[in-house]
C-alpha positions in Angstrom: -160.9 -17.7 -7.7 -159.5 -21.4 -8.9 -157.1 -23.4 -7.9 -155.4 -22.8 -11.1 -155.9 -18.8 -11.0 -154.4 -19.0 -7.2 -151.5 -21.2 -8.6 -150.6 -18.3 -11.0 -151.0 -15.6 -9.0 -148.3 -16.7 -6.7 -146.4 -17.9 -9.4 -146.1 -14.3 -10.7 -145.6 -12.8 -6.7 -142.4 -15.2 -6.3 -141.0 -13.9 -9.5 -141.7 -10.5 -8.5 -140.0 -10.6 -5.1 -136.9 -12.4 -7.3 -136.4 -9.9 -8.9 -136.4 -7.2 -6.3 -134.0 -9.0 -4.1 -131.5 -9.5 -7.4 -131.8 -5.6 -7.7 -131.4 -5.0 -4.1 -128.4 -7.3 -4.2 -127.2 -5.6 -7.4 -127.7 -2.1 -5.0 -125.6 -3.3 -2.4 -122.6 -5.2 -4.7 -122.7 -1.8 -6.3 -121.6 0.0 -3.4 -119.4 -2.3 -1.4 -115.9 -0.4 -1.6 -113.6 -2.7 -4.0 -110.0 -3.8 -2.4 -106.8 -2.5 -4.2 -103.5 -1.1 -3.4 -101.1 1.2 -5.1 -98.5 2.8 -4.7 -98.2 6.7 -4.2 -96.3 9.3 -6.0 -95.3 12.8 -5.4 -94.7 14.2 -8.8 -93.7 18.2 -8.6 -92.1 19.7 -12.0 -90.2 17.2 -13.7 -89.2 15.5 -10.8 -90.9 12.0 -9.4 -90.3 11.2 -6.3 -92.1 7.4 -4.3 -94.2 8.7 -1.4 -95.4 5.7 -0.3 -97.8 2.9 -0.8 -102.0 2.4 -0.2 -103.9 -0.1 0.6 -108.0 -0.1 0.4 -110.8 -2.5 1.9 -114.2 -1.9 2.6 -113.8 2.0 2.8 -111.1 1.9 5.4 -107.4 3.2 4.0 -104.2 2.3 5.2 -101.3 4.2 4.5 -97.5 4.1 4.6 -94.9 6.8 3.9 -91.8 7.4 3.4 -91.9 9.9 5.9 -92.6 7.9 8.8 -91.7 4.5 8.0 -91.8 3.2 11.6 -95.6 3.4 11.4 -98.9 3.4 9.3 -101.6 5.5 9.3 -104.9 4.3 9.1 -108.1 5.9 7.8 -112.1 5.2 8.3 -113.8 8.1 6.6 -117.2 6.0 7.9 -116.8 7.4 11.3 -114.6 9.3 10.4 -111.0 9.2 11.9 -107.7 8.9 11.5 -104.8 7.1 13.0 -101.1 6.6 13.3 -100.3 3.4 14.7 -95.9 2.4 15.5 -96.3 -1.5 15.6 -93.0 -1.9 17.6 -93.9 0.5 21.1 -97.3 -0.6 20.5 -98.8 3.0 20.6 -101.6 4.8 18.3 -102.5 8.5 18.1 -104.9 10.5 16.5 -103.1 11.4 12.7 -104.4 15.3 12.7 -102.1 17.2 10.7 -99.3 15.0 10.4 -100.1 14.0 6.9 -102.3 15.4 4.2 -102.4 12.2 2.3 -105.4 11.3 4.9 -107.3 14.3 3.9 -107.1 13.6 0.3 -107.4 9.8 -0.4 -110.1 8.7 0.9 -113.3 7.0 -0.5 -115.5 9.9 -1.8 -118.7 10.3 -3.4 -118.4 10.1 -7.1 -120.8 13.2 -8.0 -120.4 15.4 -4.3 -117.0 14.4 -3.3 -116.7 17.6 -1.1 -119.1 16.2 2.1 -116.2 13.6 3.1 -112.9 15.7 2.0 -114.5 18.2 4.6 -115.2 15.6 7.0 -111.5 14.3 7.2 -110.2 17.9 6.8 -112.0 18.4 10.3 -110.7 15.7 11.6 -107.6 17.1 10.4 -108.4 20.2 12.6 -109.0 22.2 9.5 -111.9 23.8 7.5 -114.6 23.3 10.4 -116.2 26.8 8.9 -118.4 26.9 5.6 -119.4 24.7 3.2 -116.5 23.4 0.7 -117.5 23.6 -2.9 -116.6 20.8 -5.7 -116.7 22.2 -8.8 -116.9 19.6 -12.0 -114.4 20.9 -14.9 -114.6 17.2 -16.8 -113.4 14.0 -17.5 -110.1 12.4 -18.3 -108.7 9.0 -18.2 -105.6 8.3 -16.1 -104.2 4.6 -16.2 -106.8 3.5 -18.0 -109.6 4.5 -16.2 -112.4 7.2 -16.5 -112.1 9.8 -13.5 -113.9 13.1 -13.3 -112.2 15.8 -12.4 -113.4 18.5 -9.3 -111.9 21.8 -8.8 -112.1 22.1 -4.4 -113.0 25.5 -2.8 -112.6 25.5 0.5 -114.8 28.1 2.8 -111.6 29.0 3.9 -107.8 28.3 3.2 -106.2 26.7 -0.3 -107.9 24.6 -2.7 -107.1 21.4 -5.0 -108.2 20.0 -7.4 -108.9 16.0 -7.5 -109.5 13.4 -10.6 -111.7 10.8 -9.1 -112.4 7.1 -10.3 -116.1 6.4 -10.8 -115.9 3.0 -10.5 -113.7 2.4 -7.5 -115.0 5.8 -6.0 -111.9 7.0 -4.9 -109.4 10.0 -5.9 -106.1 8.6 -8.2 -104.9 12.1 -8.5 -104.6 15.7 -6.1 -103.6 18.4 -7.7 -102.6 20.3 -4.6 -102.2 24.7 -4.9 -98.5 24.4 -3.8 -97.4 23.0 -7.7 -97.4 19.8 -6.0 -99.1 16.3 -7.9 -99.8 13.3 -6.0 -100.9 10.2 -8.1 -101.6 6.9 -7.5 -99.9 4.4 -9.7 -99.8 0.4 -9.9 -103.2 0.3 -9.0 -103.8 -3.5 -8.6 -107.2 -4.7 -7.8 -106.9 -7.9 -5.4 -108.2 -9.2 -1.9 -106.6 -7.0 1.2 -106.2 -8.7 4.6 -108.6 -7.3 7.1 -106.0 -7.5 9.9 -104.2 -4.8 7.9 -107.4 -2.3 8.6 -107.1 -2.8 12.1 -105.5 -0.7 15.2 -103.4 -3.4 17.0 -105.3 -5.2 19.8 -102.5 -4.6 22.3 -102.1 -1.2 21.4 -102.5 1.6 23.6 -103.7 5.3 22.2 -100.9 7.7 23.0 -102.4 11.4 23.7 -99.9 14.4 24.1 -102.5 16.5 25.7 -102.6 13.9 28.2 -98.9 14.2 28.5 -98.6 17.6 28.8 -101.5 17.4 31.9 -99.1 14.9 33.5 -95.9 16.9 33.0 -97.7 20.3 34.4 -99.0 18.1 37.5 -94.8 16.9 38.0 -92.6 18.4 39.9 -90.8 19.0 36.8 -93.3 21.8 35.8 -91.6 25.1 35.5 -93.5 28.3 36.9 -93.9 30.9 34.5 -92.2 34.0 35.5 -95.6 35.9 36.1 -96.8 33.1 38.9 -96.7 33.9 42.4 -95.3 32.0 44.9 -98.2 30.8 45.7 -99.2 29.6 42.3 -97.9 26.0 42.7 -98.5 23.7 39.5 -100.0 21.2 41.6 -102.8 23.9 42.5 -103.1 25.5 39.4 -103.9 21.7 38.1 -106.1 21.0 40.6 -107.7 24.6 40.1 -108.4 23.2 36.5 -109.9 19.7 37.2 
C-alpha cells in the first residue's frame, strides 16, 4: 500500500470514529434529565387549590407542600428512595406513605412508565405484588407540550391515569381514581442548585422503629395485661435481640 493510500485510509478511520463519538454524545445529551421547577396543583371539580412547588435535576426531585411546610421531601427514583428532611432539628426519615406526590412524579420512562411508578410505590410500602400495567390511550398537549397519556393498572389496589412529557420524561399530570387532578403548572426550564438535591450533611436519619425499640427497652414500657410477672420488657427485648 502507498504512502498516499495509507494517508487516506486513516483519513477516512478518524472521520469515522468522529462521528461515532458525536452520536454517542448525542446518546448521552439525549438522556441527561433536564432541570425545571413548577409549581403543583390539586385541581378536584371546579375547585383549584396550590399544593406545592417541584423542583428537578438530574433525575433526583425535590418536593415541597403545603402540607408539611417545615420540611421537603426528596426523591431519587435511581436508587430508588425517598426522603423527608426538617432543616431546622436537622432530622431525615424515610417519606413512605406520607405523601403520594413521591409516588407519582418522578422521572419515568416515556414508552413503559410503569417499571419506576412500581418501584417508588414499593418504596412507598405499596404494590410489592404483580406486575403494574400501563396502558397507552393517546396523546394530548398540556401547556404546550406533547404528553402521552397511560391508563395505570395496578396488580393490586386503585389505578390512575398519568399524561407524561416526552421530552422532559416526566409526568405533568395524575389523574388519580378518588376524582382528584394533580397538574404541574409554571413549568420553567432553568439551572437547579445541586445543594437543593442533597440530604443535609449534618443531618441525622430519624427512624420510629428505632424509637419504638428504645421506648419498649425503658422503664416507661407498659406490660400488656396478658404478660406475666415475669415477662419484664427488658427480657422480652433482650429475648428479641
Amino acid at each position: 500500500m502507498t504512502r498516499e493510500a495509507i494517508s487516506v485510509c486513516w483519513r477516512q478511520t478518524a472521520w469515522r470514529l468522529f462521528a461515532a463519538a458525536c452520536l454517542l454524545m448525542s446518546g448521552v445529551a439525549s438522556t441527561q434529565a433536564q432541570e425545571f421547577s413548577a409549581d403543583i396543583v390539586m385541581h378536584r371539580g371546579d375547585v383549584l387549590t396550590p399544593a406545592g412547588r417541584l423542583s428537578v435535576r438530574d433525575g433526583r426531585v425535590r418536593i415541597e407542600t403545603t402540607d408539611l411546610p417545615d420540611g421537603f421531601f426528596l426523591i431519587d427514583a435511581a436508587k430508588p428512595a425517598a426522603w423527608f428532611v426538617r432543616p431546622a432539628t436537622r432530622v431525615y426519615m424515610d417519606a413512605r406513605q406520607s405523601s403520594r406526590l413521591t409516588r407519582l412524579f418522578v422521572a419515568v420512562d416515556p414508552d413503559a412508565p410503569c417499571p419506576q411508578w412500581q418501584a417508588m410505590a414499593r418504596v412507598a410500602g405499596l404494590g410489592s405484588e404483580g406486575e403494574w400495567r400501563c396502558e397507552p390511550t393517546g396523546e394530548d398537549t398540556i401547556q404546550g407540550r406533547s404528553t402521552v397519556a397511560f391508563r395505570v393498572v395496578p396488580a393490586s389496589g386503585q389505578g390512575f391515569t398519568g399524561w407524561v412529557d416526552r421530552e422532559k420524561k416526566f409526568p405533568l399530570r395524575i389523574a388519580t381514581a378518588d376524582g382528584a387532578s394533580i397538574a404541574l403548572e409554571h413549568i420553567k426550564d432553568e439551572p437547579q442548585p445541586a445543594s437543593s438535591f442533597e440530604l443535609p450533611a449534618d443531618a441525622r436519619k430519624f427512624s420510629p422503629e428505632a424509637l419504638i425499640e428504645r421506648i419498649k427497652r425503658s422503664d416507661v414500657w407498659v406490660a400488656k395485661p396478658d404478660e406475666t410477672p415475669d415477662d419484664k420488657p427488658g427480657d422480652a427485648a433482650a429475648s428479641r435481640r
